[in-house]
C-alpha positions as CSV (number, residue, x, y, z in Angstrom):
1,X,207.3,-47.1,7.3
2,X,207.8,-50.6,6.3
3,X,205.0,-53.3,6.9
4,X,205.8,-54.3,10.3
5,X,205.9,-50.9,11.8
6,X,202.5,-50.1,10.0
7,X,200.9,-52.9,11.5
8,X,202.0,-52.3,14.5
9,X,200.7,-48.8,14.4
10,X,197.8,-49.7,13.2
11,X,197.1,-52.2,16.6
12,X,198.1,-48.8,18.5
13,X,195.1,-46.8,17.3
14,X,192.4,-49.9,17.4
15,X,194.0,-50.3,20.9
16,X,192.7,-47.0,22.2
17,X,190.2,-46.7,20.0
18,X,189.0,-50.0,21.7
19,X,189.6,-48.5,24.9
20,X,187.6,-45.5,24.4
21,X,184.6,-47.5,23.4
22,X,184.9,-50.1,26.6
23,X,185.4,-46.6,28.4
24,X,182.0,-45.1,26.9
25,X,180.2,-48.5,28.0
26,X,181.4,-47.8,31.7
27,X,179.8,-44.1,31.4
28,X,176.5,-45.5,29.5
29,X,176.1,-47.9,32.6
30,X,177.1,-45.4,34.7
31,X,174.1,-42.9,33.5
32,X,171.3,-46.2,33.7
33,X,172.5,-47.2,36.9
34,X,172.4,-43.6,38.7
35,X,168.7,-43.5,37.2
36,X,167.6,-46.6,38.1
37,X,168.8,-46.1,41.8
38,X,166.7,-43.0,42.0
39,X,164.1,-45.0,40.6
40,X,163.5,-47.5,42.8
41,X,166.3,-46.7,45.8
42,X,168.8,-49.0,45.6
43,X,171.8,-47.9,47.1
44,X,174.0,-50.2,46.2
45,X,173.8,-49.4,43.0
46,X,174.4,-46.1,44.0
47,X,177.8,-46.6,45.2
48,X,178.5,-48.5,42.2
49,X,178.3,-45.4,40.3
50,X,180.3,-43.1,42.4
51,X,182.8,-45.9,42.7
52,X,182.9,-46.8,39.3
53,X,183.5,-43.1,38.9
54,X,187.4,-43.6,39.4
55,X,187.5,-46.0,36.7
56,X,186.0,-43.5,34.6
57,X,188.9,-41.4,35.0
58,X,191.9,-44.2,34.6
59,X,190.6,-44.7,31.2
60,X,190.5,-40.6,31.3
61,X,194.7,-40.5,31.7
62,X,195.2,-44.3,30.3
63,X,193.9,-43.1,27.0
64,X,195.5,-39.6,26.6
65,X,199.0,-40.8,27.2
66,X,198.5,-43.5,24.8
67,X,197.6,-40.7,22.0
68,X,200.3,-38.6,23.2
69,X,202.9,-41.3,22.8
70,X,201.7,-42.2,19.0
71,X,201.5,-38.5,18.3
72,X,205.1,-37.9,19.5
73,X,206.4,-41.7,18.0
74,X,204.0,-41.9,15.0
75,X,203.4,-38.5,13.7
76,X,200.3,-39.6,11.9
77,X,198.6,-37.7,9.0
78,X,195.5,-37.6,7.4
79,X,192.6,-39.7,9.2
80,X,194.8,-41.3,11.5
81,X,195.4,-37.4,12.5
82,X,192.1,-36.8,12.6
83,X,191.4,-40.0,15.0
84,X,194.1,-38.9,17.2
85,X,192.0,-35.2,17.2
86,X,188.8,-36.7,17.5
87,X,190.0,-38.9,20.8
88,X,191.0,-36.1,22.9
89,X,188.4,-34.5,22.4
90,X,185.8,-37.0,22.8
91,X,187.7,-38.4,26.3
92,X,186.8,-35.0,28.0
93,X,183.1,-35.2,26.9
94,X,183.4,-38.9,27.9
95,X,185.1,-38.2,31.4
96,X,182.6,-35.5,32.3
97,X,179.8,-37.4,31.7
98,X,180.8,-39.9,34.0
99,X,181.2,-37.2,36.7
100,X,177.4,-35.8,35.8
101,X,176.6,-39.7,36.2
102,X,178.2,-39.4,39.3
103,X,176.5,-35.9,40.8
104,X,173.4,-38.2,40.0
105,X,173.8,-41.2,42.1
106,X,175.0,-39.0,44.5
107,X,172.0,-36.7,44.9
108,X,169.8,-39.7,44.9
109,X,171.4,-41.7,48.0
110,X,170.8,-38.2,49.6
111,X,166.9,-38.0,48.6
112,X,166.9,-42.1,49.5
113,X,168.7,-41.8,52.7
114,X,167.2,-39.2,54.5
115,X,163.6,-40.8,53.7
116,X,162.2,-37.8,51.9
117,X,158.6,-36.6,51.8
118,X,156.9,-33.9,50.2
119,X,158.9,-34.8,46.6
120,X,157.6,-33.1,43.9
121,X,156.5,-35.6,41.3
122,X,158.8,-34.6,38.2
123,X,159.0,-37.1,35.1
124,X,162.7,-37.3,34.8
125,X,162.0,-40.4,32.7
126,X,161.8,-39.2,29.4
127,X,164.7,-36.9,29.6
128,X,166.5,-39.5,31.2
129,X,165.3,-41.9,28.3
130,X,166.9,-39.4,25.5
131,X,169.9,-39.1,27.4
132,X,170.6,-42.7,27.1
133,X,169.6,-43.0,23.6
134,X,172.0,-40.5,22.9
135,X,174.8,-42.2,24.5
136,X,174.7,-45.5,22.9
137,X,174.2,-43.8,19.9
138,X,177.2,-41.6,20.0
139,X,179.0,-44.3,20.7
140,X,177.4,-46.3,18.1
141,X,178.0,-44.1,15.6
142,X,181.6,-44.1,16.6
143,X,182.3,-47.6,16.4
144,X,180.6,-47.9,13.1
145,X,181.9,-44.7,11.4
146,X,178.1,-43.5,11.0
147,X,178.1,-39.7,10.6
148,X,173.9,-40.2,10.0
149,X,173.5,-41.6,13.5
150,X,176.2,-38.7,14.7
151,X,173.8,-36.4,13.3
152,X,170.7,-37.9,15.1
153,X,172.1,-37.0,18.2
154,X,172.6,-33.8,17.7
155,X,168.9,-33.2,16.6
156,X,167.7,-35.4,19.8
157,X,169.9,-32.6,22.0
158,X,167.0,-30.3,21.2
159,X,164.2,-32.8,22.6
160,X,167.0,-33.0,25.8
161,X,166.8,-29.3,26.3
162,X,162.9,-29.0,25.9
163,X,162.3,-31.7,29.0
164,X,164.9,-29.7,30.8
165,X,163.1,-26.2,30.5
166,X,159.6,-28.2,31.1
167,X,161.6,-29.2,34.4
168,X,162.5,-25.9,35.2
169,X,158.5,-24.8,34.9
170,X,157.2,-27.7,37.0
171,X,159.5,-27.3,39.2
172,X,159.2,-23.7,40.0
173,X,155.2,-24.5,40.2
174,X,155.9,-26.8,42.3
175,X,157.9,-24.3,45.2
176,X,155.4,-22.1,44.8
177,X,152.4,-23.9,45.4
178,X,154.0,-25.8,48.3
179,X,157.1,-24.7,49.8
180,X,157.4,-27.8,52.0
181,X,158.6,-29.2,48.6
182,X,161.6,-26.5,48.1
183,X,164.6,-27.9,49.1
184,X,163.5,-31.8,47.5
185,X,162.7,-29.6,44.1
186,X,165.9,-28.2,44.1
187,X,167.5,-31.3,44.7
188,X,165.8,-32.5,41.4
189,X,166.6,-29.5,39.5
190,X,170.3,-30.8,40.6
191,X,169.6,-34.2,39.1
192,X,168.0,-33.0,35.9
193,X,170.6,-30.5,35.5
194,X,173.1,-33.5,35.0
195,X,170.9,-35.2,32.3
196,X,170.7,-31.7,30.2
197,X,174.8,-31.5,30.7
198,X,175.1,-35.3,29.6
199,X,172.9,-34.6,27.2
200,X,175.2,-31.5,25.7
201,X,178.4,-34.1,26.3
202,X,177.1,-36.6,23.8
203,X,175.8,-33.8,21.3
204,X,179.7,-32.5,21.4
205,X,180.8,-36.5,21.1
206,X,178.6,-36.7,18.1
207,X,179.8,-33.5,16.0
208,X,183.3,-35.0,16.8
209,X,182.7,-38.6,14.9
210,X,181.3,-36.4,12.4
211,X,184.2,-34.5,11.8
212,X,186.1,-37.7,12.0
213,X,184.2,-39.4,9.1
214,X,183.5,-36.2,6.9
215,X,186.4,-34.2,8.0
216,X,184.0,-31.1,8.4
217,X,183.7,-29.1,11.4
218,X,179.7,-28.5,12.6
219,X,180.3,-27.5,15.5
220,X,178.1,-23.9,16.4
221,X,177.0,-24.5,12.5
222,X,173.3,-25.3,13.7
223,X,171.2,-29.0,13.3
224,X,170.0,-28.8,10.0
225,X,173.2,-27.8,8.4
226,X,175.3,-30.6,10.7
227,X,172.4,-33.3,8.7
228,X,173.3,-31.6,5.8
229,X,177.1,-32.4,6.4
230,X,176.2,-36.2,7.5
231,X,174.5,-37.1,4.3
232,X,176.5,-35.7,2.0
């Protein structure tokens, strides 16, 4: 490969590898947005979200047919392999999260539009909060090459699925001490459902960057092991 043609393949893989990033800051924005409009009812920002939503995926196909061309053109070996690996994987996770993001500000224009009474009062915040966290970190992690931080977000996914289960219990409480309250619990079990499933997105995102870094797969291995991996 002589130096031009490196360089050039080189820009190639900052190129999506900058695209994937400006890609994960649509989906972060997407998640605060969708939370905030259940918040305080802005529906505006609600249709943001679902719009934005077919952004989401352009990046989606714009990002895998760039990786296909470079693995087809490039052939590239060793970390740039791994990179390549790591994308497509990590662009699913990515996408999907934007549709959870999506289901989100969609179920709260329903609650906010039809005026609803009788709604259970469910702290979504702090799973809400984690899921974030998570996110930026992940992507953080990503941009920086920080398997530590990768690893963090794993461990957090644990908090995520404890609020979800404490949602479950509440809510459940909730339908059976008032049934007026069904159908608007449900519709929050809905909402935190998607939190828990962004929440599993960025854990998978996260065990990707560490493979890419430490070129050790953690996946199913368990948290303590995966921190294990990280530091070492």
């Amino acid at each position: 490969m002589t130096e031009h043609t490196h360089r050039q393949f080189d820009a190639e893989i900052e190129s999506v590898r900058s695209r994937f990033l400006q890609m994960g800051g649509m989906v972060e924005a997407q998640i605060r947005d969708a939370i905030d409009g259940l918040a305080n009812g802005d529906l505006d920002l609600l249709d943001r979200v679902i719009t934005r939503e077919a952004e989401v995926n352009s990046y989606e196909t714009e990002i895998d047919e760039a990786i296909s061309r470079i693995l087809a053109l490039r052939q590239p070996a060793a970390v740039d392999l791994r990179m390549m690996i790591t994308l497509t994987k990590m662009i699913t996770d990515m996408e999907r999260s934007g549709d959870e993001a999506e289901k989100i500000a969609r179920m709260a224009k329903m609650i906010h539009e039809a005026g609803r009474r009788n709604m259970p009062a469910l702290e979504l915040w702090h799973m809400a909060g984690y899921v974030n966290t998570m996110m930026r970190q992940t992507l953080d992690a990503f941009a920086r090459g920080d398997a530590k931080v990768a690893a963090d977000v794993v461990r957090q996914d644990k908090s995520v699925d404890q609020e979800w289960q404490a949602a479950i219990r509440h809510l459940i409480t909730y339908m059976i001490e008032d049934p007026r309250t069904i159908s608007r619990a449900i519709e929050l079990l809905f909402i935190a459902k998607a939190l828990e499933r962004i929440g599993d997105h960025a854990k998978n995102m996260s065990e990707q960057v560490i493979y890419l870094i430490k070129g050790k797969d953690v996946r199913h291995t368990g948290v303590d092991q995966v921190e294990r991996e990280a530091s070492d």
